[in-house]
C-alpha positions as CSV (number, residue, x, y, z in Angstrom):
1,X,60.6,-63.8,-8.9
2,X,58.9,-60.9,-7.3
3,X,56.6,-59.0,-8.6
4,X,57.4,-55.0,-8.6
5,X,56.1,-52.8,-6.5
6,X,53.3,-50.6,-8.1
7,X,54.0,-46.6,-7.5
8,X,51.4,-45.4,-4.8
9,X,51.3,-41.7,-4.2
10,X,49.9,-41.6,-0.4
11,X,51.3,-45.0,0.8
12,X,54.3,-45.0,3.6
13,X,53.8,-41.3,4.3
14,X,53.5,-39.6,7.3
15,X,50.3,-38.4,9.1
16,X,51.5,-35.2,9.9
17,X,52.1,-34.9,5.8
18,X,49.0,-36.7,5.2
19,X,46.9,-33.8,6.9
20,X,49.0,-31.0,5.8
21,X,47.9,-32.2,2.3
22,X,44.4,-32.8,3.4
23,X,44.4,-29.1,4.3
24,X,46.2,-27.4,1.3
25,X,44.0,-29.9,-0.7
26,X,41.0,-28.3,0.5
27,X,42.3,-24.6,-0.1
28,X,43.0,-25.3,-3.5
29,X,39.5,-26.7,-4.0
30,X,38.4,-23.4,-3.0
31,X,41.2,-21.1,-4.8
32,X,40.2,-22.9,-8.0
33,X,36.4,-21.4,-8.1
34,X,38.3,-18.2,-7.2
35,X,39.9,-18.5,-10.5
36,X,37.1,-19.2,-12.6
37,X,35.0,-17.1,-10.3
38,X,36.6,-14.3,-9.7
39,X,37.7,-13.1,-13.8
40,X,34.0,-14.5,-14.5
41,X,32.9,-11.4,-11.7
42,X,34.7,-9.0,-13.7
43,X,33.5,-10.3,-17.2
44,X,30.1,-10.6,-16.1
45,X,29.5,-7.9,-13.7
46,X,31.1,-5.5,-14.5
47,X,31.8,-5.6,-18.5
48,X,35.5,-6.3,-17.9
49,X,37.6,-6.3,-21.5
50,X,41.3,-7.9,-22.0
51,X,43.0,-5.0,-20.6
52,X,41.0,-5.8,-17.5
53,X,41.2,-8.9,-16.9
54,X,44.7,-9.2,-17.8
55,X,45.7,-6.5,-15.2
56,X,43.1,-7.9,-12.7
57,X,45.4,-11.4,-13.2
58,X,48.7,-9.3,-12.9
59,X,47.2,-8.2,-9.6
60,X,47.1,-11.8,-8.1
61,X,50.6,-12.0,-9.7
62,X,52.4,-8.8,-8.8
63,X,53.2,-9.8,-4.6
64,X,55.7,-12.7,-6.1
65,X,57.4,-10.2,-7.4
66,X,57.6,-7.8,-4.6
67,X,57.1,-9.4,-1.3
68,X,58.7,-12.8,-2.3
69,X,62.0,-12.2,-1.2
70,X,61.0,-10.9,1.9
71,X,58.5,-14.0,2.5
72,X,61.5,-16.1,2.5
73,X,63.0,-14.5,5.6
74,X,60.1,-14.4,7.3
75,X,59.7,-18.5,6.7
76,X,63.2,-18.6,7.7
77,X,63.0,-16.9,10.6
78,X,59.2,-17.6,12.5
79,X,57.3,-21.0,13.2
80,X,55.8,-21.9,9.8
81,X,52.6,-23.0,11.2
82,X,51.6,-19.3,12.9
83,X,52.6,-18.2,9.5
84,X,50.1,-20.4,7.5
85,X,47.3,-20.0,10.2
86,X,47.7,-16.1,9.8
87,X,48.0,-16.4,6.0
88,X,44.8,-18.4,6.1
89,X,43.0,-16.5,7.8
90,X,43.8,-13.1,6.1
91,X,42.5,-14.6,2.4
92,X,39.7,-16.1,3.7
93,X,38.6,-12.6,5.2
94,X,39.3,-10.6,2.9
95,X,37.5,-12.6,-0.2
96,X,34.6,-12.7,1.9
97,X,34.2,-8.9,1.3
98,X,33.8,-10.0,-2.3
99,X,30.3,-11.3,-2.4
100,X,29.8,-8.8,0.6
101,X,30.2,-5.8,-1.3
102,X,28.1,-7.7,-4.4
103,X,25.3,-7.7,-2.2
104,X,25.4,-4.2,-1.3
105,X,25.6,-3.3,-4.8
106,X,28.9,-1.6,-4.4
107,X,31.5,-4.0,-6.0
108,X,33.8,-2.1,-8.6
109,X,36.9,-3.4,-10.7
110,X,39.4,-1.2,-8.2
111,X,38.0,-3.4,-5.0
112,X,38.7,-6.3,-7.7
113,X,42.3,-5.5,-8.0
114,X,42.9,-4.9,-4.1
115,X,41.5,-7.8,-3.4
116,X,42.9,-10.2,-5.8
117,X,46.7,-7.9,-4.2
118,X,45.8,-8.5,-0.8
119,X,45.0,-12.0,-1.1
120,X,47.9,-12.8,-3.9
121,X,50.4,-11.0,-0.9
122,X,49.2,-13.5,2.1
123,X,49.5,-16.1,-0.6
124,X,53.3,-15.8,-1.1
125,X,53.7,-16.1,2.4
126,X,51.6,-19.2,2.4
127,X,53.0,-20.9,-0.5
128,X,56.8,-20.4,0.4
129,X,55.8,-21.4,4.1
130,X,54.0,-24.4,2.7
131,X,57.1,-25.7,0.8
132,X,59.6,-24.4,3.8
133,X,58.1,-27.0,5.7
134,X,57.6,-30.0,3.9
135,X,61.3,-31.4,4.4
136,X,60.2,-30.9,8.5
137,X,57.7,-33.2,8.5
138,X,58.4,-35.8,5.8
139,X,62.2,-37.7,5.4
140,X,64.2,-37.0,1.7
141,X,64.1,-40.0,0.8
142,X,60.0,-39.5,0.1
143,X,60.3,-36.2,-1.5
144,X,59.2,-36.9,-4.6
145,X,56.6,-39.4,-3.7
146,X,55.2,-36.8,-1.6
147,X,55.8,-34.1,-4.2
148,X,53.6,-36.6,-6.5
149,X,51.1,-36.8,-4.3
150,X,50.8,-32.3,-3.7
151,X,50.4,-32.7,-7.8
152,X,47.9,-34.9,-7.9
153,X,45.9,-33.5,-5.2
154,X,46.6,-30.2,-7.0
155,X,45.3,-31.8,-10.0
156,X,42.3,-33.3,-8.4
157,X,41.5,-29.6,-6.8
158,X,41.7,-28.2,-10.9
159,X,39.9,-31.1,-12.1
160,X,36.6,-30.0,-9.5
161,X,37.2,-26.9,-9.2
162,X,36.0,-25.5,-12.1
163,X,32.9,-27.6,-11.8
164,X,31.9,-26.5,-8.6
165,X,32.8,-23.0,-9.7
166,X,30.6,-23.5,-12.8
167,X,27.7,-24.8,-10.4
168,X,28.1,-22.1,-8.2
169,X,28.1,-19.2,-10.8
170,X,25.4,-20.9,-12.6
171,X,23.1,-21.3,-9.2
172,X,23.6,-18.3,-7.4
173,X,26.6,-15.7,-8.9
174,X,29.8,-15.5,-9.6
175,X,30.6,-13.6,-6.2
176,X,28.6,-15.8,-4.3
177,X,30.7,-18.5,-5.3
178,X,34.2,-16.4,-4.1
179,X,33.0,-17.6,-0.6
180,X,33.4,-21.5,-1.1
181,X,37.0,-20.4,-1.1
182,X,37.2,-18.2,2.2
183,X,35.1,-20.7,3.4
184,X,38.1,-23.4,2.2
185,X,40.9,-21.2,4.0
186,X,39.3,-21.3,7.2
187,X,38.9,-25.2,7.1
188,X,42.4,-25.4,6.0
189,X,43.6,-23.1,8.9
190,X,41.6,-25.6,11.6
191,X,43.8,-29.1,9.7
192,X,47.2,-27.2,11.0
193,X,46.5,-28.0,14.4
194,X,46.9,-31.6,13.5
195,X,50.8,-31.1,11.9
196,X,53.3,-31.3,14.2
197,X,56.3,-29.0,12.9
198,X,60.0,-29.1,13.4
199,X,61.6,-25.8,13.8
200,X,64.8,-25.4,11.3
201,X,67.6,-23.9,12.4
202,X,68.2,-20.3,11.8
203,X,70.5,-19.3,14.2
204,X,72.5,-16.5,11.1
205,X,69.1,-15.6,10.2
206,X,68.2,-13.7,13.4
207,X,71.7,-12.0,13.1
208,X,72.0,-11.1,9.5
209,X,70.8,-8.2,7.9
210,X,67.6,-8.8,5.6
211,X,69.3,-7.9,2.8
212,X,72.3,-10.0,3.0
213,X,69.7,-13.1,3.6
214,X,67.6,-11.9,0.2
215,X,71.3,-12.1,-1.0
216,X,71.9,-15.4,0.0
217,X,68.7,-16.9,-1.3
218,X,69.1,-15.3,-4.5
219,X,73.1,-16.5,-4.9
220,X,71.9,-20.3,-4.3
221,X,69.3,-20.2,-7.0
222,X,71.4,-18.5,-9.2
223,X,74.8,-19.9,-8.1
224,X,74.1,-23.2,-9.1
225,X,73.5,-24.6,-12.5
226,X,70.6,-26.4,-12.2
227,X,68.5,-24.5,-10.2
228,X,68.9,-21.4,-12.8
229,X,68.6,-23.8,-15.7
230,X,65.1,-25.0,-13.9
231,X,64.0,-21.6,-12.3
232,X,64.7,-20.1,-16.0
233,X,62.8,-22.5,-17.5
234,X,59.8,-22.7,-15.3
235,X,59.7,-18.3,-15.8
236,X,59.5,-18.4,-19.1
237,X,56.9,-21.0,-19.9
238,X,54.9,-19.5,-16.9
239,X,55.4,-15.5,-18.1
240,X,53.3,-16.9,-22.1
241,X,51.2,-19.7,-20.1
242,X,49.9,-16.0,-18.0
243,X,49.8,-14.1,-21.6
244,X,47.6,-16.6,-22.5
245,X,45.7,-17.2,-19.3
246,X,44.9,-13.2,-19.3
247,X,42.5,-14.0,-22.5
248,X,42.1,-17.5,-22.0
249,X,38.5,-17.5,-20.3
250,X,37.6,-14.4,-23.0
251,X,37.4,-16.3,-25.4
252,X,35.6,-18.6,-23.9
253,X,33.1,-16.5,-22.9
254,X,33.1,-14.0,-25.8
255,X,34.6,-15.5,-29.1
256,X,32.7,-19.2,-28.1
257,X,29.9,-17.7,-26.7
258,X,30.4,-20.8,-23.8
259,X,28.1,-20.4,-20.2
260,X,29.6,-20.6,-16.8
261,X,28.3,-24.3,-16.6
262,X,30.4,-25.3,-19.7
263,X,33.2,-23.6,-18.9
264,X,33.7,-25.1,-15.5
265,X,33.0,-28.3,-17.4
266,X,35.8,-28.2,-19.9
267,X,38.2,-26.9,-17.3
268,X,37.4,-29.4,-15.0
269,X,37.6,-32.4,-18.1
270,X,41.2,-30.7,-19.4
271,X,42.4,-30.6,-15.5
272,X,42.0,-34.2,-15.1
273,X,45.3,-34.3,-17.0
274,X,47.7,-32.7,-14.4
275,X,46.0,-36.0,-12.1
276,X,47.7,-38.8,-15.2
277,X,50.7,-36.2,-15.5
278,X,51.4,-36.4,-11.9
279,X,50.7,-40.0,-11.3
280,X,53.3,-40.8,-14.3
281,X,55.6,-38.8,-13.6
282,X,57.8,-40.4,-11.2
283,X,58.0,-44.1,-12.9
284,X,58.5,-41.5,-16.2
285,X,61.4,-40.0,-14.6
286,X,63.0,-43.3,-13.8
287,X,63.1,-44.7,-17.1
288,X,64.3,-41.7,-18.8
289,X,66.2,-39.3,-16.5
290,X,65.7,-35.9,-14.7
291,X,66.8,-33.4,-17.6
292,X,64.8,-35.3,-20.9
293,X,61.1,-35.8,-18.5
294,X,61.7,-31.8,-17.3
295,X,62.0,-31.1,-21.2
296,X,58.9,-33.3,-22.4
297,X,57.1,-31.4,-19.9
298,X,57.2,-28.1,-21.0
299,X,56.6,-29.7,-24.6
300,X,53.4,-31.2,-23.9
301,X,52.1,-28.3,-22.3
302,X,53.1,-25.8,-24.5
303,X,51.7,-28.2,-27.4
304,X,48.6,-28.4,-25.2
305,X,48.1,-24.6,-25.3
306,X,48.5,-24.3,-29.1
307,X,45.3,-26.8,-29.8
308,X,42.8,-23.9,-27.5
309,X,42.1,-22.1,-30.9
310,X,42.3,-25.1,-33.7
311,X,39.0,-25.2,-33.9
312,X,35.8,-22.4,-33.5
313,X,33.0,-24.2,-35.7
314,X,30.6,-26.1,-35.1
315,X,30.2,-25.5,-31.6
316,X,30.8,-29.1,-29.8
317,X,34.0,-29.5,-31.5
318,X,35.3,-26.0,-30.3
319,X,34.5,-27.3,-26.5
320,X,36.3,-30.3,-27.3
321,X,39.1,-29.1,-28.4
322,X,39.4,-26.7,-25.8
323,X,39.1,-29.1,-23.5
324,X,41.6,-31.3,-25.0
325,X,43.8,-28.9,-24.9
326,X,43.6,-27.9,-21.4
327,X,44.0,-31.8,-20.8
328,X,47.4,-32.2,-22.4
329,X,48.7,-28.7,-21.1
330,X,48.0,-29.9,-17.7
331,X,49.2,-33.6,-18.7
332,X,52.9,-31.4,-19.1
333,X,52.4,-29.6,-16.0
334,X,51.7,-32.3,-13.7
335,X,55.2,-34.1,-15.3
336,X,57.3,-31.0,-15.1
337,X,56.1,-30.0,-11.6
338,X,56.4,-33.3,-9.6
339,X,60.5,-33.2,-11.4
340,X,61.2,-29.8,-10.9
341,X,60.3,-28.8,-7.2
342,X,62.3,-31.8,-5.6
343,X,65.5,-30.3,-7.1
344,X,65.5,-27.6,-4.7
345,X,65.0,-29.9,-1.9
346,X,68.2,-32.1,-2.7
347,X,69.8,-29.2,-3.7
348,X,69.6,-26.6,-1.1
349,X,70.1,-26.7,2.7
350,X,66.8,-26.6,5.0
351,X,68.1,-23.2,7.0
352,X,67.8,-21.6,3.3
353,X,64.9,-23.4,1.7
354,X,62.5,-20.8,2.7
355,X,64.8,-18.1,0.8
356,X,65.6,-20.2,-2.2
357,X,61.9,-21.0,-2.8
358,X,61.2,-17.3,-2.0
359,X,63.9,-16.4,-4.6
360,X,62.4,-18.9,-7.0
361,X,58.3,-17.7,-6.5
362,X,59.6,-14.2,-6.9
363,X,61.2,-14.6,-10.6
364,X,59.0,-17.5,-12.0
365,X,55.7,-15.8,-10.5
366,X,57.1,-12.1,-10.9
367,X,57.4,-12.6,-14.4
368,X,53.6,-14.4,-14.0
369,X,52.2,-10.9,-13.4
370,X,54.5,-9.3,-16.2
371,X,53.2,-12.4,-19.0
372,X,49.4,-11.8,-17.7
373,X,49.9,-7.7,-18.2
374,X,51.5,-8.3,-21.5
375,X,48.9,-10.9,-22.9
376,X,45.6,-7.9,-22.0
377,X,47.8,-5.5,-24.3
378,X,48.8,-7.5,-26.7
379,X,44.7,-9.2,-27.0
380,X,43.4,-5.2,-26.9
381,X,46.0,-4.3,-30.0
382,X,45.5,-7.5,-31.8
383,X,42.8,-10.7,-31.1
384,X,42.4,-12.7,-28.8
385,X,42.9,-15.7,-31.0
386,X,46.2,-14.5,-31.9
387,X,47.6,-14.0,-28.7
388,X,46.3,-17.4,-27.5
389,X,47.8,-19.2,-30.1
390,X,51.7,-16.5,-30.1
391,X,51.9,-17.5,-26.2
392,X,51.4,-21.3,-26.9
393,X,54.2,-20.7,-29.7
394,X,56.9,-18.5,-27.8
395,X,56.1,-21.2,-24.2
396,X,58.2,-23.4,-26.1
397,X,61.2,-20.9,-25.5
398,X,61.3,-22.5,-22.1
399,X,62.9,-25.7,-23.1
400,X,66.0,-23.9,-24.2
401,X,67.2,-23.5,-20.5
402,X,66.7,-27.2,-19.6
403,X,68.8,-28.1,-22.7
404,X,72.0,-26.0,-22.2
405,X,72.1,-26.7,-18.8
406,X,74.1,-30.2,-17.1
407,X,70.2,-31.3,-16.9
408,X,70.6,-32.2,-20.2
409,X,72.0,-35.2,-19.4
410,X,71.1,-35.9,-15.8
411,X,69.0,-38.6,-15.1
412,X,68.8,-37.9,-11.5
413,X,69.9,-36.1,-8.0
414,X,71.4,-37.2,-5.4
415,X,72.6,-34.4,-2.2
């Protein structure tokens, strides 16, 4: 009898893959002390409240919602890897004028918000590009494996970054630290040259009229069951997780009195559950089917959410609970995500994945920016301990898409 073969994320895949995820690896290492970093800059520097921070998130937020649809043509229609080296090196200049301007004493909340725009903008671009091109350089039948393995290096990029970011802020400041992360696109930019990329096919593209293509890319999303039922779902658990995410790290600071050091810390500790969530989730999804595993992930991390303000006395067992809660929202994450992006890839036909994944980024991440503005309201009129815990609460709405869809009862996909 032979024994089974154990699940290994990197195993069998391609080189060209293997530094294409080297690269965005290293880029989201650096975006991740940008996220600490960057709210911590307008907490700490400039007296930022939740109105402010929840609009400085919407900021990062907002370009999914404008420029998404047109990112998708653009994938569709130019060679993805000039598009990520000159998406690369746009955010990795223009978050360098962050700890720039610090040091000439000139940094305000308004060169905040452009920044965190300009950057969000070239990021769209990137991310849809990014996904456009993994079925080019990797075969289906390795889709998920190789989805597991963007998770988990997504997961291993949370899990540090806050750490470093908490070093960094601690050490030197909380600008200073912005520049690991330009530092991070640049290295990321130089790993391209490595990935050899097929060209798809676009041939309608270049004859269409841009409209008609943001037409098309919207009709398959929302033409087909499944891919509503999971772009749906994915919005509205990501519209409360950025209504809580606008306060999240106020709190932290201001209601827990916590330092940049322990912050980092407990982020880091609670991140190391997307790593189990995405190293589970495939076997998970095996034994128990598409639609239920995409259901117990949005249930984890919306219970994982709820636990961030169980407990605010004594001290040590705020942090850990905190962290504990960070670690099974991201245990849910790291589930739901390695399930849920592979549909699109089965699904959808590669001329039109850069439109489709477009279409998707601009509703789930459009309504990102809309969640993040309406958590800094609803903080300001309220607490910040209220809307932390109504988010968590109403993020559960998101299952109700998965369950009266046909995922209900898939166990899996095949094109």
């Amino acid at each position: 009898m032979s024994r089974p073969r154990r699940f290994v994320p990197l195993r069998g895949l391609r080189r060209s893959y293997l530094a294409l995820l080297v690269g965005q690896t290293i880029s989201l290492l650096g975006s991740n002390v940008t996220m600490l970093a960057l709210p911590l800059t307008a907490i700490t520097w400039l007296d930022a409240g939740p109105t402010q921070t929840g609009l400085l998130l919407a900021c990062g937020r907002a370009p999914y919602l404008v420029v998404s649809l047109l990112a998708g043509v653009i994938v569709d229609r130019l060679p993805h890897r000039r598009i990520l080296l000159t998406a690369n090196l746009v955010m990795a200049a223009t978050l360098a004028t962050i700890p720039l301007f610090a040091s000439l004493g000139h940094l305000g909340l308004v060169q905040l918000y452009m920044t965190s725009m300009l950057v969000g903008i070239a990021a769209v671009i990137a991310d849809v590009a990014y996904l456009a091109c993994i079925p080019t350089v990797i075969d289906r039948s390795e889709l998920v494996r190789a989805q597991s393995s963007l998770e988990l290096s997504q997961a291993g990029a949370m899990a540090a970054g806050p750490f470093l970011a908490g070093w960094l802020v601690n050490e030197f400041s909380a600008p200073t630290a912005i520049l690991a992360d330009s530092v991070s696109f640049l290295l990321a930019a130089a790993l391209l040259s490595l990935v050899p990329m097929r060209r798809a096919r676009c041939s309608e593209a270049a004859s269409s009229a841009v409209l008609g293509q943001v037409a098309e890319g919207l009709a398959s999303v929302f033409g087909n069951p499944i891919l509503r039922a999971v772009t749906l779902a994915s919005g509205t658990f990501i519209f409360w997780h950025n209504a809580y995410s606008a306060v999240f790290l106020l709190h932290l600071t201001k209601d827990l009195g916590l330092d940049s050091r322990v912050v980092g810390m407990v982020l880091g500790i609670g991140a190391l559950g997307g790593v189990i969530g995405a190293a589970i989730s495939p076997r998970a999804g095996r034994a128990i089917g598409l639609g239920p595993i995409l259901m117990i992930g949005l249930a984890v991390s919306a219970g994982g959410m709820s636990l961030t303000t169980l407990l605010t006395q004594p001290l040590w067992a705020a942090v850990a609970c905190v962290a504990l809660s960070q670690f099974i929202l991201w245990i849910g994450q790291g589930i739901y995500n390695v399930q849920q992006v592979p549909i699109r890839y089965v699904l959808v036909p590669q001329h039109l994945q850069g439109r489709v994944n477009a279409s998707i980024r601009s509703v789930v991440w459009g309504l990102a920016s809309l969640g993040a503005l309406t958590g800094g309201a609803a903080a300001a009129a309220t607490s910040l301990r209220t809307t932390l815990l109504a988010s968590s609460v109403l993020g559960t709405a998101s299952i109700v898409w998965i369950l009266r869809s046909p995922l209900r009862h898939t166990r899996s996909l095949r094109r």
